[in-house]
Residue, then its C-alpha position, 0 to 999 in steps of 0.5 A: x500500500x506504501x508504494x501506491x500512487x495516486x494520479x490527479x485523474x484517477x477517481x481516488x484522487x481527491x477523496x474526502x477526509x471522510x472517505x478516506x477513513x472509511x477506506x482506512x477503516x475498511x482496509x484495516x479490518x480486512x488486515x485485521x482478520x486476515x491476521x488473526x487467521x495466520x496466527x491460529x493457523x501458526x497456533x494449529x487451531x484451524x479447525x471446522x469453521x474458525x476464522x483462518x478457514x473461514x476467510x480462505x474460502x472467501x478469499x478463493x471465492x472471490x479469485x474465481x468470481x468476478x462480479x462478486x469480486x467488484x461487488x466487494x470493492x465497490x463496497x468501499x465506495x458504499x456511502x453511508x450516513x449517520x443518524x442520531x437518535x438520543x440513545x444510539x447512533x444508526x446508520x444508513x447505507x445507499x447500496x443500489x445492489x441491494x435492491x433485489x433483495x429488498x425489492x424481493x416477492x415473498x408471496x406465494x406465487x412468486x416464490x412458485x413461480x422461481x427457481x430456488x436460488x439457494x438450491x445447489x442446482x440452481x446457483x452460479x456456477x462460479x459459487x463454491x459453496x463448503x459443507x458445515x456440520x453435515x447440514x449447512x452450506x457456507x456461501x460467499x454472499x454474491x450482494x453484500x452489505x459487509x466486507x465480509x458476508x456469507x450465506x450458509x442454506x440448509x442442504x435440504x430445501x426446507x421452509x425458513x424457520x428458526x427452531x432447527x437453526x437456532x444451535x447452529x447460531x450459538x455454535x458457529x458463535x462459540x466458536x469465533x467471537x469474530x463471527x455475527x450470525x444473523x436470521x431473517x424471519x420468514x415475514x421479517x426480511x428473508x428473501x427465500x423464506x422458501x429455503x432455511x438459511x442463516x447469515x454471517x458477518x463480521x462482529x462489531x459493524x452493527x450499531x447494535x454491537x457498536x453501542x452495546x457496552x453501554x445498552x449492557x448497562x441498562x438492560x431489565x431483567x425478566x428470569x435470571x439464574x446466575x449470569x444467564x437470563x432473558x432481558x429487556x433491552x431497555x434503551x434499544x429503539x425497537x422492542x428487543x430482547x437478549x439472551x445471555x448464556x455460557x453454553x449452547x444448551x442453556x441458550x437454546x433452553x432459554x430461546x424456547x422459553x421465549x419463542x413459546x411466549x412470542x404471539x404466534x403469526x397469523x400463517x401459523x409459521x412461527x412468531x415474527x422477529x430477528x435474531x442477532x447473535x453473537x460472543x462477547x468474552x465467554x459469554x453468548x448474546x442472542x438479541x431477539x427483535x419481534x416483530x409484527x408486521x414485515x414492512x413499514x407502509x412508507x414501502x409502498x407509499x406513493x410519490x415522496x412518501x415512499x421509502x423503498x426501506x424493507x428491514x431485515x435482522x441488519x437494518x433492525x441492528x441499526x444499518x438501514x440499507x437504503x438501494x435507492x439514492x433519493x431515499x438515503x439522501x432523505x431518510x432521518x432518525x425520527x423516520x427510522x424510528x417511527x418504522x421500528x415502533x411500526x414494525x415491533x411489537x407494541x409495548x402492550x405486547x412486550x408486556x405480555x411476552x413479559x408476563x408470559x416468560x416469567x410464568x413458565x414453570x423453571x428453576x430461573x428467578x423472575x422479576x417483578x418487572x414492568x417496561x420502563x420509560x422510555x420503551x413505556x411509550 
């Protein structure tokens, strides 16, 4: 990088300030862990799905495939905006190559009417794909959102559903702190609510994740045993849940208890939300987001009404993906707002997941909870 030079034509070469910490930024990370991948390699520790792995595939993936290839560099062009609310800061990013997914048909005729593109038969032909656990596929995602993005569908063609998939999230985290999983609800973002899948990125790029130290602070307990529990993300701006656990069986216990107290969906899939996870030190993160409606009613307003805004476990973590310029351009923090008080259960709801959960027969200690301002509102 120390001998590259800039001409005065090139389109790099009078960058903002900005951009150029953004690059800087983007660059360093990418540097980062591809380190950390030669050090647990030196260290004998390249094991099933760890990080060195992880980004080997990837890096091979995008020797071979091009498009996909300048996709990820043009990643680094992406713009983003910061929109500050009073509790955390969200950001929007404008990236046109989102669009079909956000713009994605999810009924059922259409989905009749496609091929499957998560099915091996029907995928590019230049995607590698790499089996996990005898039961997922790890996918370079060909339309990112982040410099590093997989895809990891079921081998099976099976509905979107949470239940199976779940233990993977925790054990892919286990494994590597360096690794978020993200899952789409059938009505909650996915684009192939037909074929179960999971995604994965790089820890610590959502705002969620940015701002979590200080969220920590403030969270309300609903059933706590120990240091693992379920509990109110009390300053977050969309109704939220997290889970805390050290291990991969009581976290999947604790999912239960909460999945069975969510209202059900009116298709009787399975109750709408997100779900972020992630490992912090030794311990296990599972925010859980329900939801309650798919999307917001600014994506199929008319004129300058509409937004062409379509949540998914990423933009419900803070990072609103915009395809369109003009809406990057105007979207503003209380817009965003107003779209996850839309789409999150209502406080009234959240009061009796709430109630629900600590009814439950367990040996976990409850709480005498009640939502506290500002949720309350």
């Amino acid at each position: 990088a120390s001998l590259c030079r800039r001409w005065g034509g090139n389109s790099d070469a009078a960058l903002s300030v900005d951009k150029i910490n953004a690059n800087n930024l983007y660059k360093d990370r990418l540097r980062t862990i591809e380190l950390k991948a030669r050090q647990r390699v030196q260290q004998g520790r390249d094991d099933s799905l760890t990080l060195s792995s992880i980004i080997r595939f990837f890096q091979r993936q995008l020797q071979t495939w091009p498009e996909t290839r300048q996709r990820y560099r043009d990643l680094q062009q992406v713009e983003t905006r910061e929109l500050v609310t009073d509790n955390i800061t969200l950001q929007a990013q404008w990236n046109p190559a989102r669009i079909g997914s956000t713009g994605a048909k999810i009924d059922p005729k259409s989905i009749a009417e496609r091929p499957c593109f998560l099915c091996a038969k029907n995928r590019p032909q230049q995607q590698m794909h790499r089996v996990v656990d005898g039961k997922y596929e790890l996918l370079v995602n060909p339309f990112p959102i982040l410099p590093v993005h997989f895809t990891l569908p079921t081998l099976k063609h099976q509905p979107q559903r949470i239940l199976p998939m779940y233990g993977e999230m925790l054990k892919v985290a286990e494994q590597n702190k360096d690794v978020t999983l993200l899952y789409n609800g059938p009505h909650c973002g996915a684009s192939a609510p037909d074929h179960a899948h999971l995604q994965s990125v790089g820890t610590g790029y959502l705002p969620l994740q940015q701002a979590w130290q200080r969220l920590s602070r403030n969270l309300v307990e609903v059933v706590k045993d120990d240091d693992n529990g379920i509990f109110l993300v009390a300053d977050y701006p969309a109704a939220a849940f997290v889970i805390r656990s050290h291990n991969q069986s009581v976290g999947e216990r604790l999912f239960r208890r909460l999945y069975d107290a969510l209202p059900p969906a009116d298709d009787d899939t399975e109750p709408m939300m997100n779900v972020i996870v992630w490992r912090v030190d030794d311990v296990l993160l599972s925010v859980v987001l329900p939801r309650r409606k798919h999307r917001p009613a600014c994506y199929t307003a008319e004129g300058d009404a509409q937004y062409i805004i379509s949540p998914g476990a990423v933009d419900m973590g803070g990072l609103i993906i915009t395809p369109r310029e003009q809406d990057f351009r105007r979207v503003t923090p209380e817009l965003i707002l107003g779209i996850y008080r839309e789409l999150s259960l209502t406080p009234e709801q959240m009061q009796q997941v709430i109630e629900r959960v600590k009814s439950e027969k367990s040996k976990l200690q409850t709480s005498n909870f009640k939502l506290p301002a500002p949720f309350a509102r």
